[in-house]
C-alpha positions in Angstrom: 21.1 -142.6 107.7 21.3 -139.8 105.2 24.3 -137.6 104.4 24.1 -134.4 103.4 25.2 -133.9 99.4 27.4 -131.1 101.2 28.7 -130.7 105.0 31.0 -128.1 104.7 28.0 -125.4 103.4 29.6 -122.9 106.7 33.4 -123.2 105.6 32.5 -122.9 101.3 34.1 -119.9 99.6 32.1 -117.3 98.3 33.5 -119.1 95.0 32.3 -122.6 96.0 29.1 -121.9 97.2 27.1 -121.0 93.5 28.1 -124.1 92.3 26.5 -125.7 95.6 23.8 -123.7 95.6 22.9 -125.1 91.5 23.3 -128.9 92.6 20.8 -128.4 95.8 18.0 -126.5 93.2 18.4 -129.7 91.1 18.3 -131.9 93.5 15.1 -130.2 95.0 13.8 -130.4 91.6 14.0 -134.1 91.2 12.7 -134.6 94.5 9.7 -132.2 93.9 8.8 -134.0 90.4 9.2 -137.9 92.2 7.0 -137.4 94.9 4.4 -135.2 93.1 4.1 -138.6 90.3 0.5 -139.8 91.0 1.6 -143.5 91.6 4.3 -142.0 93.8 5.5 -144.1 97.1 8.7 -143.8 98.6 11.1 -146.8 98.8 13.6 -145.3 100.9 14.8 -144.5 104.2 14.4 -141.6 105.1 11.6 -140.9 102.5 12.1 -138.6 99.9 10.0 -135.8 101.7 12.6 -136.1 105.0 15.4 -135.4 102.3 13.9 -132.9 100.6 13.8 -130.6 103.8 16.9 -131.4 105.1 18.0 -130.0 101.3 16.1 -127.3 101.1 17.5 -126.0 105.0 21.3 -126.6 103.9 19.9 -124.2 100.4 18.7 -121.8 102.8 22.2 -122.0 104.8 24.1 -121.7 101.2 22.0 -118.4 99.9 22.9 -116.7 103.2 26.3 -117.7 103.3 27.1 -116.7 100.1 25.1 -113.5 100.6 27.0 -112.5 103.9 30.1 -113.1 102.1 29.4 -110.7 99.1 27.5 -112.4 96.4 24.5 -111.7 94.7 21.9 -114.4 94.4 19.3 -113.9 92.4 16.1 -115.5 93.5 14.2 -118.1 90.8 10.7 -117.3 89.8 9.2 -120.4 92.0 11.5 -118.3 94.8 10.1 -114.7 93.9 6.3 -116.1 93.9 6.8 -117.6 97.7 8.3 -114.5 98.9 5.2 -112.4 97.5 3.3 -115.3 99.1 4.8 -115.1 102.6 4.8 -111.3 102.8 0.7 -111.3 102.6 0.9 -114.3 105.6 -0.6 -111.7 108.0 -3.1 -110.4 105.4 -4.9 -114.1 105.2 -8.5 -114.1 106.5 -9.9 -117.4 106.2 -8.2 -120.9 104.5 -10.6 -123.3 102.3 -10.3 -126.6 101.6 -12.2 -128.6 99.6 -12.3 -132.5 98.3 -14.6 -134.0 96.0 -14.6 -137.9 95.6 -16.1 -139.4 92.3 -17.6 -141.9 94.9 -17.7 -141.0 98.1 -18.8 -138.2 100.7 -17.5 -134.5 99.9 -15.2 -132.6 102.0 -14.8 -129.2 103.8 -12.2 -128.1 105.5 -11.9 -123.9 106.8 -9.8 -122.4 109.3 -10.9 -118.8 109.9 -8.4 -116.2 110.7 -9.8 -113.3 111.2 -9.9 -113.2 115.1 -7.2 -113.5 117.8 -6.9 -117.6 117.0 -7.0 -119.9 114.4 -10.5 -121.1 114.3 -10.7 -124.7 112.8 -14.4 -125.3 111.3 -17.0 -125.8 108.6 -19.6 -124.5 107.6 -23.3 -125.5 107.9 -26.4 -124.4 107.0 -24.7 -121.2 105.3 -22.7 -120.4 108.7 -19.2 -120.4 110.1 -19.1 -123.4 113.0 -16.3 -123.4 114.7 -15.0 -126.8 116.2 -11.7 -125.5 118.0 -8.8 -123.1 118.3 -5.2 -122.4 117.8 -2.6 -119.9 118.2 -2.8 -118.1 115.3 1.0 -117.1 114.9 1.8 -120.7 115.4 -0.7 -121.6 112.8 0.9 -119.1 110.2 4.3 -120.5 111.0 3.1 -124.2 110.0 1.7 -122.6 106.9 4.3 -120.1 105.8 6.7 -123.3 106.4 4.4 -125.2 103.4 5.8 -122.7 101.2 2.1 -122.7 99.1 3.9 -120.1 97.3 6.1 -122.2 95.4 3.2 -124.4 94.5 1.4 -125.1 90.7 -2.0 -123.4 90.8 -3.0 -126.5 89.1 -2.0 -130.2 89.5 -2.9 -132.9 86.8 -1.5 -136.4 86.2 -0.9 -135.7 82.1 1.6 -134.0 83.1 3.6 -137.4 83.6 1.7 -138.8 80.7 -0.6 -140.6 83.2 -4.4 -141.3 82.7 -6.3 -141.9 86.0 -10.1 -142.4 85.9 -12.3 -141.0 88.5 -10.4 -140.3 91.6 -10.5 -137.4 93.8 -10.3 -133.7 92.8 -9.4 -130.7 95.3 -9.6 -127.6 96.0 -7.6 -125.0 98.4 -8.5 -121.4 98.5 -7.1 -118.3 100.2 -9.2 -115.4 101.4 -7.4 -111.9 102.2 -8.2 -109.0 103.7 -6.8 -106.7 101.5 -5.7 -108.9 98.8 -7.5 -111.1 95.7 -8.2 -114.3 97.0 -5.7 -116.9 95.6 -7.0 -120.9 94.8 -5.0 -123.9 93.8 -6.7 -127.2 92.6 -5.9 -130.4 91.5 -7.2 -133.8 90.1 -6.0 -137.4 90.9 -2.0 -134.9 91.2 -1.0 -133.4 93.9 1.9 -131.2 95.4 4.6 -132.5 97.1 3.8 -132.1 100.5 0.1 -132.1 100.4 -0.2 -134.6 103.5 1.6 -132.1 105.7 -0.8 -129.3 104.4 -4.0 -131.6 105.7 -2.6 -132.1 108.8 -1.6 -128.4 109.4 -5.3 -127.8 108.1 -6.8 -130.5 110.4 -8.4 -132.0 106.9 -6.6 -135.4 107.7 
């Protein structure tokens, strides 16, 4: 069963808690970096991604702790970007997702926001088809909680000094309202919770 790296997050001193707060953004860091490898598969109970939340909720606990107690945290870059990112939530008119297989059948995935509901679809013949809908608050909970924000805009498996021929390539794109559209993309890499963005997508 996993323990916590730190239980006593509510009763640390404003003087404890930076410290705390430095070991959980490591720890974060490594798990980010394992589970994005692209030959990446866990090996332990819970998996790495089950961890990796329950660290980043106790971070989340230790920012306003030591916030409500007088202290200054200065959010990282990663942080600042999926602030920006979750203030424009509302703003988002339609999600795109696309995967292209070397060999194999390509894939589209969109979910249109820009009525009442989340409207799950693709496209055919050059219109919008929509299969089903959602709640669209709810939806934008599951997606803010993805924290796409924090994400690479590109993902490639050099970056671990890996060479993987053919493979799969992807695409996800964000359309606004009022906003420039935002896209990130990746090749044979991926981020580390891309599974849960499929299945909040419905592009399982």
């Amino acid at each position: 069963m996993y323990r916590p790296p730190f239980e006593n997050v509510q009763n640390a001193s404003k003087e404890e808690l930076p410290k705390i707060i430095r070991s959980l953004k490591i720890r974060l860091y490594k798990l980010k970096r394992i589970m994005e490898h692209p030959f990446y598969e866990s090996t332990v109970c819970p998996d790495e991604l089950t961890i990796y939340k329950c660290d980043k909720k106790l971070l989340s606990e230790a920012i306003v702790r030591y916030t409500v107690l007088g202290g200054e945290y200065k959010p990282s870059r990663c942080e600042l970007r999926d602030i920006k990112f979750s203030e424009k939530l509302e703003d988002i008119k339609r999600i795109i997702f696309r995967r292209f297989a070397y060999f194999g059948v390509n894939e589209e995935s969109i979910v249109d926001l820009s009525g009442e509901k989340a409207v799950f679809g693709c496209y055919a013949g050059g219109e919008f088809i929509g299969i089903h809908g959602e709640d669209k608050d709810e939806f934008l909970q599951e997606f803010a909680n993805l924290h796409v924000g924090e994400w690479r805009k590109s993902y490639l498996p050099d970056r671990f000094g890996v060479c993987v021929l053919d493979g799969v390539e992807w695409e996800l794109k964000i359309e606004y309202n009022t906003h420039k559209s935002v896209k990130f993309s990746g090749t044979n890499a991926y981020p580390y919770n891309f599974k849960e963005l499929l299945r909040v997508i419905n592009a399982e």
